[in-house]
C-alpha positions in Angstrom: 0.0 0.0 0.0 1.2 3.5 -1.1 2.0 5.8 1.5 0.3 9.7 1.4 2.4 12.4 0.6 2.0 15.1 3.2 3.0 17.3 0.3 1.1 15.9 -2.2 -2.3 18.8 -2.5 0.7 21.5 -2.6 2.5 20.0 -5.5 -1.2 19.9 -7.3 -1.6 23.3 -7.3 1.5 23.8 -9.6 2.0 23.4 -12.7 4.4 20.4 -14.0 5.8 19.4 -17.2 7.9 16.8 -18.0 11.0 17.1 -20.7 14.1 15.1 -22.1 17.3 16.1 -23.5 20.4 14.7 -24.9 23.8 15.7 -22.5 26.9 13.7 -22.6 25.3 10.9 -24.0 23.1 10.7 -21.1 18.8 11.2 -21.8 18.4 13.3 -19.1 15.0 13.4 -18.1 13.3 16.5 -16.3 10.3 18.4 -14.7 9.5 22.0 -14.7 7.4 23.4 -11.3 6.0 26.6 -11.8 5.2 29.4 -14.2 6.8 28.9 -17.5 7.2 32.6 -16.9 8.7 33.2 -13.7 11.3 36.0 -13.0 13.5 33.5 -11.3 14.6 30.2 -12.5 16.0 27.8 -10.0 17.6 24.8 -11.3 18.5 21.8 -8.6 21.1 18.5 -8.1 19.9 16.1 -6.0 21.8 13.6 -3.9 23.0 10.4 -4.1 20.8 7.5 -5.0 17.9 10.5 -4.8 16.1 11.8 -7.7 14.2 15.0 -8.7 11.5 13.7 -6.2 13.4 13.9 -3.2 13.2 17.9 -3.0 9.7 17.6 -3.9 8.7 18.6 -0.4 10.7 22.2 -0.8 9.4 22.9 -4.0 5.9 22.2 -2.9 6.5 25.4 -0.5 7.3 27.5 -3.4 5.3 29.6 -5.7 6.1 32.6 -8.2 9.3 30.8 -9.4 10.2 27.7 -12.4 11.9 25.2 -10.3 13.9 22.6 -13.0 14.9 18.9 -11.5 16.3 16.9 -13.7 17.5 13.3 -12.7 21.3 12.9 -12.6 22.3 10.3 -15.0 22.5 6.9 -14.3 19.7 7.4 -11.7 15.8 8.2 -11.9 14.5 8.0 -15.0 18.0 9.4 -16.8 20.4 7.0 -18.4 24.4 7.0 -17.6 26.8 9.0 -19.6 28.8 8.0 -22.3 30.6 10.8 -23.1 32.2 11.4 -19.6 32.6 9.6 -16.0 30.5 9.6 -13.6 32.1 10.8 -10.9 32.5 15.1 -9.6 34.3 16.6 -12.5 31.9 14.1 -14.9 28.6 15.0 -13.2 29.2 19.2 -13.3 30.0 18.6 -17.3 26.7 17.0 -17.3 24.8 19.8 -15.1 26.4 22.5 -17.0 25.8 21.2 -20.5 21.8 20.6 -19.6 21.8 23.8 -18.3 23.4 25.1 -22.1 21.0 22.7 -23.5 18.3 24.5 -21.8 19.7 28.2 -22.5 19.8 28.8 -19.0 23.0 28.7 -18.0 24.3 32.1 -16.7 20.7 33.1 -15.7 19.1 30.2 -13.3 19.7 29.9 -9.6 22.0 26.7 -8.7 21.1 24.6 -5.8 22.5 21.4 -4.5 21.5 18.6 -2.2 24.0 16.5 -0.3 26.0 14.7 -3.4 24.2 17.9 -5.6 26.0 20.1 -3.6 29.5 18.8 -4.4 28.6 18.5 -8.5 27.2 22.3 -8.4 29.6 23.9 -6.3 32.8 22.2 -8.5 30.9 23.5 -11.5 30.2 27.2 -10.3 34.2 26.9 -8.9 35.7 25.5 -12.7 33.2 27.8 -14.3 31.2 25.4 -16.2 28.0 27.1 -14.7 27.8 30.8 -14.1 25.1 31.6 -12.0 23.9 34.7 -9.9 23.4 32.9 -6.6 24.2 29.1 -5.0 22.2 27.2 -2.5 23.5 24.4 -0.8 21.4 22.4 1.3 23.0 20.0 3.6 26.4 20.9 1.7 29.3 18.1 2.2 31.9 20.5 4.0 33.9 18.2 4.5 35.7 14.1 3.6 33.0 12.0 5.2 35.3 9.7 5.9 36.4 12.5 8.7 33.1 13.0 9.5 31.0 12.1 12.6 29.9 8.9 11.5 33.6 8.1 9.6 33.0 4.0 11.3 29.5 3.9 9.6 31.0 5.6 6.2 34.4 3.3 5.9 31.4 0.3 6.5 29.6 1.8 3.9 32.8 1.7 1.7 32.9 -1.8 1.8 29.5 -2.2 1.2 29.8 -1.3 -2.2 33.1 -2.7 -3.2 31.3 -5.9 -2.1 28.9 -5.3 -4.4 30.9 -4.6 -6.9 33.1 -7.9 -6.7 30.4 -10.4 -6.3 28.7 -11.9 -8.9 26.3 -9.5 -10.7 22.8 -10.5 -9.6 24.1 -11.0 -5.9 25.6 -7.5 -6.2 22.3 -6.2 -7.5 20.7 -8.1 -4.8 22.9 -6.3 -2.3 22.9 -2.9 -3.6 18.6 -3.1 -3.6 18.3 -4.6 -0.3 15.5 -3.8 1.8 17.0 -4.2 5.3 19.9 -2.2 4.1 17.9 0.4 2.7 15.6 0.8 5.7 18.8 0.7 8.0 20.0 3.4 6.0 16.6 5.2 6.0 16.4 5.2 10.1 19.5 6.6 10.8 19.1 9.5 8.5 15.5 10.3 9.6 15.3 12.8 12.8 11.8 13.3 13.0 9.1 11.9 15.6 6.3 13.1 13.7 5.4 9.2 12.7 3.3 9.7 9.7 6.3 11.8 7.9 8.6 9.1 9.4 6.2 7.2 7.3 6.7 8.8 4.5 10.2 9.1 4.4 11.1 5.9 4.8 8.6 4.8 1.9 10.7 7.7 -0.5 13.7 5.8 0.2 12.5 1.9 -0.5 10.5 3.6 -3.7 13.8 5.5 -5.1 16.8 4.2 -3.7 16.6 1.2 -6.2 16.2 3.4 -8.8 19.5 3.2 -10.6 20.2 2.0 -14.2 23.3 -0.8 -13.4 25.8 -1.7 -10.7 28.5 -0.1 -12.2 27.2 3.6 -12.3 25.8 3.5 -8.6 29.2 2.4 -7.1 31.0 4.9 -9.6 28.9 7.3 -8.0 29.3 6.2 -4.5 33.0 6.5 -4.9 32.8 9.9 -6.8 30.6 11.0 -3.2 33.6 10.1 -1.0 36.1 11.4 -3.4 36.0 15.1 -2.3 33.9 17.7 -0.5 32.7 21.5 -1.3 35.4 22.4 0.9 37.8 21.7 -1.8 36.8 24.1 -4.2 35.1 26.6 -1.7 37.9 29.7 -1.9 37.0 29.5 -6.1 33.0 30.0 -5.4 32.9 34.0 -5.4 29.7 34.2 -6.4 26.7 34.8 -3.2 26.0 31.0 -1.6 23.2 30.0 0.7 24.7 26.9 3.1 21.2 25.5 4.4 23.1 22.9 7.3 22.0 20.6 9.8 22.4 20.4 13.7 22.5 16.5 13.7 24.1 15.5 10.1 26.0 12.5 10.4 27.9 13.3 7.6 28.8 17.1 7.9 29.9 18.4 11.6 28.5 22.0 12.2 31.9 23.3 12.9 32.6 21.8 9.2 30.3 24.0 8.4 31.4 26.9 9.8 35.0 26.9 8.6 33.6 25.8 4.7 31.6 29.5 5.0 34.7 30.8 6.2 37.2 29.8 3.0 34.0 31.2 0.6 33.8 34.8 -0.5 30.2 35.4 0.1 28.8 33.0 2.0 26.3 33.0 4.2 25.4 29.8 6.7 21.7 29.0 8.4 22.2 25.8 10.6 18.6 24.1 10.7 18.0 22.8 14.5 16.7 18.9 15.3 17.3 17.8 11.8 19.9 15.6 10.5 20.9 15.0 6.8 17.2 15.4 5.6 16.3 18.6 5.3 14.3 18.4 2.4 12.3 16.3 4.0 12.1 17.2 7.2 12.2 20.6 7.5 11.1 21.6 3.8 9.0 24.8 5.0 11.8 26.2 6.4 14.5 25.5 3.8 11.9 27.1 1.4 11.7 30.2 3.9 15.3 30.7 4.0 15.7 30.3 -0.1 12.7 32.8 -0.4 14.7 35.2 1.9 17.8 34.5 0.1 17.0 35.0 -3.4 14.8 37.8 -3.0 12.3 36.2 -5.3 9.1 33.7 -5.0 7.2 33.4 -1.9 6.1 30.6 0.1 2.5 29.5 -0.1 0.0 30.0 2.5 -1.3 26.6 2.7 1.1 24.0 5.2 1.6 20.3 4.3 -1.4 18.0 5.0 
């Protein structure tokens, strides 16, 4: 049995449209929220394993602006690349060629989730995407192998390269399992509220399993440890909205702190009783803080059901 959306009735008073486009060899598939003629064009990344649904719960705060989601490929409804790896540097060729492809680029907003945030902020630092303004939710500040849960992440390393060396259908089996999933799934979720506890947990086991082969998820797994914003943060020069958490288990809130510290214009809003789902869990005011920050849109009356 389907679980309800608590967001559901606010995502059915906008407007959606789906598209597809060619980038990198990748058909990259995507949805529009909002006015096709909006002032303000935000254009997001999701994280890892996620898809274009998983911010669903922000943009249903949202009105007077286009939101763009596009899956990243390999995962959602997008197929891999073939014209680059998927790993940082691969994924912000891809997310600044669809936003070329889309004739955005240089105009739209940039925001990141979690494994989004690393792709966007590399391509805003290498200058594949000019943009007027970055949001970061949840931003990766730092290695997660140094961060509070390092134990639980070096597990999580051999996880996947377990899943990578065993045969293919046990590997599958592995990488789709439901125990892991819902392991995963309870440790990230902060909330008590049970029915969006609910909720969550039923995004993950609906999603999670949602990637085109073995290869590309564990590519992409590898690319999430690889690096952290932090790495390119003194190149971002352009005004950034880091939307953190006072329970991540991947990013520390001093992390935090010293990643606004090596930016140029930075400014930091540490959510309080939330963890490393945001989006989820405190949607209303991620949305509040964007609104403020962009200067642009405006949250809608209505709250979640």
């Amino acid at each position: 049995m389907s679980v309800h959306s608590p967001f559901a009735a606010l995502l059915a008073e906008l407007p959606i449209r789906h598209g597809v486009v060619s980038v990198l060899g990748s058909s990259t598939h995507y949805w529009v929220y909002g006015p096709e003629d909006a002032a303000t064009t935000i254009v997001i990344s999701h994280g890892y394993r996620g898809e274009h649904h998983g911010l669903e719960p922000v943009i249903a705060q949202l009105r007077d602006v286009r939101i763009i989601g596009p899956d990243l490929p390999g995962f959602g409804e997008s197929s891999p690349m073939t014209e680059a790896d998927h790993n940082v540097p691969g994924y912000a060729a891809w997310y600044g060629a669809f936003l070329d492809a889309l004739g955005i680029n240089g105009t739209a907003v940039v925001l990141g989730h979690s494994f989004g945030s690393m792709v966007t902020s590399y391509a805003v630092a290498k200058g594949i995407v000019t943009t007027p303004k970055l949001v970061l939710v949840n931003p990766i500040a730092a290695s997660a192998l140094d961060g509070p849960s390092k134990v639980r992440t070096q597990g999580t390393v051999a996880y996947y390269r377990l899943a990578m060396l065993l045969p293919e259908r046990a590997g599958q089996w592995l990488l789709d399992n439901w125990l892991v999933i819902r392991f995963m799934s309870l440790s990230l979720a902060k909330t008590r509220d049970k029915t969006l506890r609910r909720f969550i947990h039923d995004q993950h086991h609906t999603y999670f399993g949602r990637f085109s082969d073995r290869r590309t998820v564990v590519e992409g797994f590898e690319a999430s440890i690889s690096t952290d914003v932090s790495a390119v943060a003194a190149e971002i020069t352009v005004p950034t909205l880091l939307i953190g958490a006072q329970h991540d288990l991947i990013t520390t809130v001093p992390q935090l702190e010293a990643l606004r510290a090596k930016m140029a214009d930075a400014t930091l809003h540490v959510v309080p009783d939330v963890g490393h789902l945001i989006h989820y869990e405190k949607s209303r005011e991620a949305a509040a803080l964007i609104v403020e920050f962009l200067g642009a849109g405006r949250l809608t009356e209505a709250q979640p059901a």
